[in-house]
C-alpha positions in Angstrom: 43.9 105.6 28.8 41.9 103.6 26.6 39.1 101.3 26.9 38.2 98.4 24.4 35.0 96.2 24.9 36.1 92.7 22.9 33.2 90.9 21.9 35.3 87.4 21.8 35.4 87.8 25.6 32.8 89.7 27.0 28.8 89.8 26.1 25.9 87.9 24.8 24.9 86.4 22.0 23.5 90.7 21.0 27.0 91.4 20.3 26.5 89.9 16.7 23.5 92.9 16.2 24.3 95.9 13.7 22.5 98.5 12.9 21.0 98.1 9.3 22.0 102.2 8.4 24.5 102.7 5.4 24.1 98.7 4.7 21.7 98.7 2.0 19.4 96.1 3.5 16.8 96.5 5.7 16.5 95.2 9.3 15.8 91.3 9.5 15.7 91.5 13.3 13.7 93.5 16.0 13.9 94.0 19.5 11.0 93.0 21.2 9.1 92.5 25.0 7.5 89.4 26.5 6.1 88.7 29.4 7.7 85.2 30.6 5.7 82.6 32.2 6.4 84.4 36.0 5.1 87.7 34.7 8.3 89.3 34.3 8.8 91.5 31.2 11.9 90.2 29.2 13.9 92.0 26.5 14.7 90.1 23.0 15.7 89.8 19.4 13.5 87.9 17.3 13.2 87.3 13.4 11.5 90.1 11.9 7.9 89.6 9.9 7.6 89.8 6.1 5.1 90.8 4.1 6.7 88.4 1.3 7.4 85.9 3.6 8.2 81.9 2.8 7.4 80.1 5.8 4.4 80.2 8.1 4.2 80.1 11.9 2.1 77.2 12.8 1.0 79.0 15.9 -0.2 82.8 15.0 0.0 82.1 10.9 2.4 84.7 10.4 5.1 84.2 8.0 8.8 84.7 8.3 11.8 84.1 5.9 14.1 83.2 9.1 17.8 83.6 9.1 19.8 81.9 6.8 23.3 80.9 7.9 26.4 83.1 8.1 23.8 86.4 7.4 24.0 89.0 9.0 21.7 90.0 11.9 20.6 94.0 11.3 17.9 95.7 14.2 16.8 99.4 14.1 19.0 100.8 17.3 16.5 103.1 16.9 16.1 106.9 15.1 18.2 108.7 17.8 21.5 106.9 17.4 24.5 107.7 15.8 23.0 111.6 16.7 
């Protein structure tokens, strides 16, 4: 028997995450932890910093060149997958 996972059913909003390997781009995402407001140490993706970035963060100063629309969302799954 088989088993199929179909993201148009089943998960969150990760599901759109590929790794940036054999792509030719570089990751534009990150996973990340944050402590919430209660404390509790939270898991997520955010925009990845760049040194030639186009906007600034008007909190911390860093810069960012965001996500543009329809692009595609690449993270690092990290150096041990696909082993």
């Amino acid at each position: 028997s088989e088993l199929a996972c179909d993201a148009n059913t089943y998960g969150n909003e990760a599901r759109f995450l590929n790794d940036f390997r054999n792509t030719g781009s570089f990751p534009n995402v990150e996973f990340n932890t944050r402590r919430d407001r209660h404390g509790e140490l939270r898991q997520g993706v955010f925009v990845k910093l760049k040194k030639d970035a186009k906007i600034a963060n008007a909190k911390t100063g860093q810069e960012f060149d965001g996500i543009k629309q329809h692009e595609e969302l690449l993270v690092s799954y990290g150096k041990s997958y696909g082993r």
